[in-house]
N, C-alpha and C positions, 0 to 999 in steps of 0.2 A: 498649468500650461494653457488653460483654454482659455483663459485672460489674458495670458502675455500673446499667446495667438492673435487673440482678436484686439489686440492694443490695447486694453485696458488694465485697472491694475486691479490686483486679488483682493476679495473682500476680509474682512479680519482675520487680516494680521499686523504683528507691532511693527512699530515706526522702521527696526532695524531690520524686521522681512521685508518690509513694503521697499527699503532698500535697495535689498538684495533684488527682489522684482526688479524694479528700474535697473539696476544696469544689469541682469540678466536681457531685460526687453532692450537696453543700447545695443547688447553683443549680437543679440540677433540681427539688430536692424543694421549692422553693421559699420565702418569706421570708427574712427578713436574714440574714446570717451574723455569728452572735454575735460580740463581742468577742475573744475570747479565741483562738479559730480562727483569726480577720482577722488580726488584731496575730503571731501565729506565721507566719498564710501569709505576710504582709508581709514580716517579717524574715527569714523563711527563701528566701523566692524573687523578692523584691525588690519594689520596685512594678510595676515593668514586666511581671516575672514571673506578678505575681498578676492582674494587669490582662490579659495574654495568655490567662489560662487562663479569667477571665469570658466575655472577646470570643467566645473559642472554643468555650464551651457557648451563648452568646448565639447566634451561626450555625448549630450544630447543632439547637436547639431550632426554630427559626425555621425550618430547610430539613425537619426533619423535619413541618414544621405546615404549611407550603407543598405537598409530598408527599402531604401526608395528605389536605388540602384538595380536591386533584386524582387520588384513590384511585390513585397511581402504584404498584404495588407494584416489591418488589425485584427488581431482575435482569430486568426488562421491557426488551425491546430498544428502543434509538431510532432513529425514522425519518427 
């Protein structure tokens, strides 16, 4: 997460994480994901695959807006 934060991409991992990185960092940054990215993540990491790694910036995004909403910072204990 602290790579795709600061735009860069993760150190070792294979060609099909390093992927998933790129268009989890598209989703964030948001608008479509071009043609040409899609149709590669597709075929590289299947529908399923690329559909998982939407879902999974979709939740992250979302629990981070939720968090942020309710100024929770990190590492705050629960009561």
């Amino acid at each position: 997460m602290a790579a795709l934060s600061a735009d860069t991409r993760p150190a070792g991992l294979s060609e099909d994480e390093l992927l998933a990185a790129d268009v989890a960092a598209a989703r964030i940054r948001g608008g479509a994901l071009p043609g040409p990215p899609y149709d590669t993540a597709v075929a590289r990491l299947g529908r399923p695959g690329f559909d998982a790694v939407v879902f999974i910036v979709i939740h992250y995004v979302a629990l981070g807006t939720l968090l942020n909403a309710y100024d929770v910072p990190a590492g705050r204990a629960v009561d």
